[in-house]
Structures are given as C-alpha cells and as structure tokens.
C-alpha positions in Angstrom: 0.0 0.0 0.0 1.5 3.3 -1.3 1.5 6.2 2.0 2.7 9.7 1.7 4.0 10.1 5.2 4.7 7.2 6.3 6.6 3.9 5.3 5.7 0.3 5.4 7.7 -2.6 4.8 8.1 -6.3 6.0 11.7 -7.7 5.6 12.8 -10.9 7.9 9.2 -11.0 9.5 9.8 -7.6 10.8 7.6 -4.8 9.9 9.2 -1.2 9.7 7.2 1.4 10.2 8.6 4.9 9.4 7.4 8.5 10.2 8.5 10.3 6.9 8.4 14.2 6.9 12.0 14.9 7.9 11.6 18.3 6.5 8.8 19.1 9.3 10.7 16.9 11.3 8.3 14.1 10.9 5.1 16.4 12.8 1.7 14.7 13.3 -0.9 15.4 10.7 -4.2 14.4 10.2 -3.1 12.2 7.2 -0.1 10.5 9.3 -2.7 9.5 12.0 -5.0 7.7 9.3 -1.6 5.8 7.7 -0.4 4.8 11.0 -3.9 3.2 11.8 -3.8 1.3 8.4 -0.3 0.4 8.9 -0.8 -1.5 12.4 -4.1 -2.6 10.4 -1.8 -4.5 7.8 0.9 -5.8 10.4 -1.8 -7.4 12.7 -3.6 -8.9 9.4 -0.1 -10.4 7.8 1.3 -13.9 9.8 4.5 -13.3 7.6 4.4 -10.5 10.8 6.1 -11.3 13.8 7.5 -7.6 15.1 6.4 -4.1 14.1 9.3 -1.6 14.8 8.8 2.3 14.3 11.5 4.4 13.9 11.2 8.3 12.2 13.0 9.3 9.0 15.9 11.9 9.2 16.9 13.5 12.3 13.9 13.2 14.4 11.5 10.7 15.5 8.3 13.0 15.9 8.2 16.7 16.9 4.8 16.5 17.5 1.6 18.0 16.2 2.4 20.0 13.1 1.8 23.5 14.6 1.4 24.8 10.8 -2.1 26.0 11.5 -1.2 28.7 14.0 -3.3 29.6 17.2 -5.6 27.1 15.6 -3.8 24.4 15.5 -5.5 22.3 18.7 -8.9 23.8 17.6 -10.4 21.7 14.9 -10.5 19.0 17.0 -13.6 17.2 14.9 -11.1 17.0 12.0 -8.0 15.5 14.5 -10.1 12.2 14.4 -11.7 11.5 11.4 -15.1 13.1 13.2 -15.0 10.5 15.4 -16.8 10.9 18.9 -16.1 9.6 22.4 -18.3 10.4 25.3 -20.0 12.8 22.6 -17.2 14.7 22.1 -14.8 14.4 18.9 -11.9 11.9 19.4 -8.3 13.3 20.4 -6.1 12.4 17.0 -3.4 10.9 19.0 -5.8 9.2 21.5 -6.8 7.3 18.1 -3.1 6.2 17.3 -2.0 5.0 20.8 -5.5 3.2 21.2 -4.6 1.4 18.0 -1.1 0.6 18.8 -2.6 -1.3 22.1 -4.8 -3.1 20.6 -1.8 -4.9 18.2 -1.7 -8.1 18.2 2.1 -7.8 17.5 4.7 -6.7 19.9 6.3 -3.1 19.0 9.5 -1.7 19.4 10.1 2.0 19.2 13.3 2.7 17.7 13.2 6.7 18.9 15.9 7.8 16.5 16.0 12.0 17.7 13.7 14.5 19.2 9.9 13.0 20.5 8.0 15.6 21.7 4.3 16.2 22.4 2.2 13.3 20.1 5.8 12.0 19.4 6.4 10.9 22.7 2.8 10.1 23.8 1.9 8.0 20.6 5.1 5.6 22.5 3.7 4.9 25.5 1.3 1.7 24.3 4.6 0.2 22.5 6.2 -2.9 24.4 9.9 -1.7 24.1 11.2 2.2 23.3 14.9 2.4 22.7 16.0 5.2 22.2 19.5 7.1 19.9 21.8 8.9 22.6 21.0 11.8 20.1 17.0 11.4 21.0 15.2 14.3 23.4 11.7 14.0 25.1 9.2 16.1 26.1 5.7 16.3 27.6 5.2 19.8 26.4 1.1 19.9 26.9 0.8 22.5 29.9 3.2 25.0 27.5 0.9 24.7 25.1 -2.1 25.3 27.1 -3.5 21.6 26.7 -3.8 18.8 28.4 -1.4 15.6 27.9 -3.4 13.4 25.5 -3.2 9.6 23.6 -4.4 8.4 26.9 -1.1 9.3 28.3 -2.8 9.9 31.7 -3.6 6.2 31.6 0.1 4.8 30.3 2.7 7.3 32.1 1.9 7.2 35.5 2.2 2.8 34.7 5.5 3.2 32.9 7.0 5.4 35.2 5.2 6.3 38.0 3.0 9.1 39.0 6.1 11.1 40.2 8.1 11.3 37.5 5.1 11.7 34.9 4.0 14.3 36.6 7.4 16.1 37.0 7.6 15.8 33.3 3.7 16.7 32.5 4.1 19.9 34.6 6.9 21.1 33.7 6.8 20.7 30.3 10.3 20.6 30.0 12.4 19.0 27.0 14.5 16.5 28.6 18.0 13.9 27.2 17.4 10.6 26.3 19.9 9.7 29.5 16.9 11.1 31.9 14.5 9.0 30.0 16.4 6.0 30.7 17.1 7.3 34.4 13.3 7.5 34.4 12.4 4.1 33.0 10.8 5.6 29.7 13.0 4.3 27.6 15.1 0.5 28.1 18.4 1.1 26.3 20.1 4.5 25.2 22.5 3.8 22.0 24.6 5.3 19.6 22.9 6.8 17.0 24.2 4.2 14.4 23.6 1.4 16.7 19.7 2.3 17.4 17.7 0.2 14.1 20.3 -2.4 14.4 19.7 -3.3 17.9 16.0 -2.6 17.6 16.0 -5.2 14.5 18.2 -8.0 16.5 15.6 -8.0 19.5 12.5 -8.3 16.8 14.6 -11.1 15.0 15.2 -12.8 18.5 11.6 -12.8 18.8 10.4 -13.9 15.1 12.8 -16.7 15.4 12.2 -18.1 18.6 8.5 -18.3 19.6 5.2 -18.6 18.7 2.8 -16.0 17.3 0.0 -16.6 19.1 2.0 -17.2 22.7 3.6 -14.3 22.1 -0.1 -12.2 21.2 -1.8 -14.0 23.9 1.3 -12.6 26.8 1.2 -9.3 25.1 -2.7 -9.0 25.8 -2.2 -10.7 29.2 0.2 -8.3 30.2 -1.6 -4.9 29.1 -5.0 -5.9 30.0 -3.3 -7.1 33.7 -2.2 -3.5 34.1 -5.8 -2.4 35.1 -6.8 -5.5 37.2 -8.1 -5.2 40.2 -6.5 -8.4 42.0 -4.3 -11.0 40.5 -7.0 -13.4 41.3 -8.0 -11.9 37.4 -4.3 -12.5 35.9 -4.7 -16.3 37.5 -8.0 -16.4 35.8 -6.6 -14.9 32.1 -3.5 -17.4 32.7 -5.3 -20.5 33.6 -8.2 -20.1 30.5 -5.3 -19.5 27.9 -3.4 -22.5 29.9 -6.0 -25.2 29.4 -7.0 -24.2 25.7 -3.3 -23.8 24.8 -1.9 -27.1 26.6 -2.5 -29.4 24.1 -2.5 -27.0 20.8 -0.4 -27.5 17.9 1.9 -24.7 19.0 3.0 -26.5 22.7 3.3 -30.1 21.2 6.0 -28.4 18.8 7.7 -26.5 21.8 8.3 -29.3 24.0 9.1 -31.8 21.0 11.8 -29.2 19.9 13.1 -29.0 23.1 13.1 -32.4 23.9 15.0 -33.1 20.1 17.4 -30.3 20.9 16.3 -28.3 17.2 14.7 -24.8 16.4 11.2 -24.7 16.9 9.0 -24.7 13.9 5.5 -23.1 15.0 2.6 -24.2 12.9 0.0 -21.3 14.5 -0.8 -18.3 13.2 -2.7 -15.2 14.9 -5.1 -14.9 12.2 -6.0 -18.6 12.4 -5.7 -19.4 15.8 -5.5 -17.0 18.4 -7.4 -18.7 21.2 -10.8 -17.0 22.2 -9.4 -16.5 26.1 -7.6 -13.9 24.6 -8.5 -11.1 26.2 -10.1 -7.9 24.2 -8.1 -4.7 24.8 -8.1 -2.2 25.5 -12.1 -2.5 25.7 -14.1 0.1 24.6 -16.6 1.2 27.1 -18.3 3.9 24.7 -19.0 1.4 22.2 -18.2 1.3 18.4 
C-alpha cells in the first residue's frame, strides 16, 4: 500500500514502520494518524508478521503536532479524528493512534531515533519496548501549550514510570535527554545513534525466530490488559483459560518436541487462524463502536 508520510515494509518477518516528513521533522498530521492506523491494520492482518518496529526518518523521531495552522492548530479537534466521537465529544487524533497501537496483536519496538515531543512521545507509551539514539530528546510539552497531555497518556505514564516522574515531566513541560528518559524508566536502552535500528532489529529477530505468534499475542494482551486488574485473582483467571486451551495445541506439542529433540522450533500457528478466544479484548471500549 502506497503512504505519503509514512513507510511500510516487512523484511525478515519484521515490519518497519517509518514517520517520513524529515523536513517538518516528521510532525503529526491528520493524514499521518489515518496511515499509522492502516499500517498496524496491515501488520496485525499479515502472519508473515512477527514484530512491528517504528522508527522516524531523518533527524527526528516525531516533533509532534504540526503546529502549521497557527493559534488554531488544537482547535479543529472534529477533524484531529476523522469526526470521530467519544463520550460525545470528537476523538483526540493521537488518542486514536496510541489506542490502535494497544490493541496490536504484535509486539512493538520503538526505535526513537531523535527528538519525540508532544504526540511524538505520547503515541510511544502503548509500544512494548522504546529504545532510544543517545542523540534522541523527550518532552511532555502539553501544559506550555495550554493543553492537556493526551493519547491516553494519563492512563500509560503514570504505569510506565510512576506518577512522580510523569507528573514532573507533564508539569513542567520541560524538554529532557534521552539519558533522563532511561534514568526514568521511559526508555530501556540509550544507544549510539548508528547502533539504534540495528539493535532494535536484532531483539525483533530474536523474537520472530524463537516463539510462537500466538504465545507471544496472547502474553502481550495478558500483560496490558493485567495492568488495570483489580486483583491478581483476574491475571490467575486470564492465565489459567489461555493455559487449558493452549496445553495441548499445535503450537505447545511443537515447543516441548523441539526442546526435547534439541532443534529450532517450527510453530505451525498463526494469529489470524488461531488465536485462542481466552484472549483477552483490549483495550475495551466502554463507549462502544
């Protein structure tokens, strides 16, 4: 599928997703929201698809909404989403973006190549893995902007970091190096510039060749869905529905055989074919639609 600010390709069973308008320094429009939502789209639909890793073009990951439109810019918010409503009200843009990269059946690494600020940073959050270019700066610039922090970032902050630090970076609004992002626990390695995509591409390769699709989307849905249980008593519940339907599937024979032959694994599963129904919906949409 042809994009015009994004790009999407698969190579190795890794899908590359990449923010392209390094001459606005990759800024969120109303078309890159739309692209980014068909490109998870694709990536969930395609079992060739084991990793989706997003990285920005140029020298920037994302510097947030493109502020083109002046004083304006935050205003049009029925355009942001497509006209979409929540809760009667139109849909933040971002919100959209972060809610699809939750609901992805494949894991995603963030490969945060230079500055991520605003919608650059926030749009992050819902991804399993950011690492980040020693060259790469964050910032949670809402309250500067006279807005509020938004992609559900209220939601995935506080749990990636604490409710400290997010709100020492959501107040403040500061810009801040990728070494306090890693001090923070935002971010899981800081690298060399040149050593970013190849790093990012050996943990999605470590992954595609070593386990199964649909373990690896049923743990991914486990975990993020676990995040807003109210007891663990629910995780043991999740666990122990996936554990009996799983036990004797196609996948598991292959595992332990492997393992007991001393030989790569070759899973016969797919997610499109035979992702278990215990797996849990999320995020769920209260609001319907």
């Amino acid at each position: 599928m042809a994009f015009s600010q994004i790009d999407y390709a698969v190579a190795d069973r890794i899908a590359t997703v990449t923010l392209k308008r390094p001459d606005r320094m990759n800024a969120f429009t109303f078309t890159m929201r739309g692209e980014l939502m068909e490109a998870f789209d694709l990536a969930d639909a395609d079992d060739d698809v084991r990793v989706v890793v997003v990285t920005g073009a140029g020298r920037a990951f994302c510097a947030g909404a493109d502020l083109g439109g002046g004083g304006e810019t935050f205003g049009n918010r029925d355009r942001a989403a497509g006209g979409e409503l929540v809760d009667g009200v139109p849909r933040d843009g971002g919100g959209t973006v972060a809610l699809r990269i939750a609901r992805s059946l494949k894991p995603v690494i963030g490969a945060i190549n230079g500055p991520a600020v605003g919608v650059g940073v926030t749009m992050t959050l819902p991804m399993d893995v950011r690492l980040a270019a020693d060259t790469a700066k964050f910032g949670f610039v809402f309250a500067r902007r006279g807005i509020v922090a938004e992609a559900a970032s209220s939601w995935f902050l506080p749990r990636l970091v604490g409710i400290a630090q997010a709100m020492e970076w959501a107040a403040t609004g500061r810009v801040f190096p990728a070494a306090e992002a890693l001090a923070g626990r935002l971010v899981s390695r800081v690298l060399p510039q040149e050593e970013l995509l190849p790093a990012a591409y050996e943990l999605a390769a470590e992954i595609a060749a070593n386990t199964s699709a649909v373990s690896v989307a049923a743990i991914r849905r486990l975990m993020w869905s676990g995040l807003s249980a109210s007891s663990p008593w629910e995780a043991h519940a999740a666990d122990s529905r996936l554990m009996a339907e799983l036990g004797s599937a196609p996948d598991t024979v292959e595992g332990v055989t492997s393992f007991l032959e001393k030989r790569p694994a070759v899973f016969p599963m797919t997610v499109s074919e035979d992702l278990p129904a215990g797996v849990p919906e999320w995020p769920v949409n209260p609001y319907g639609g």
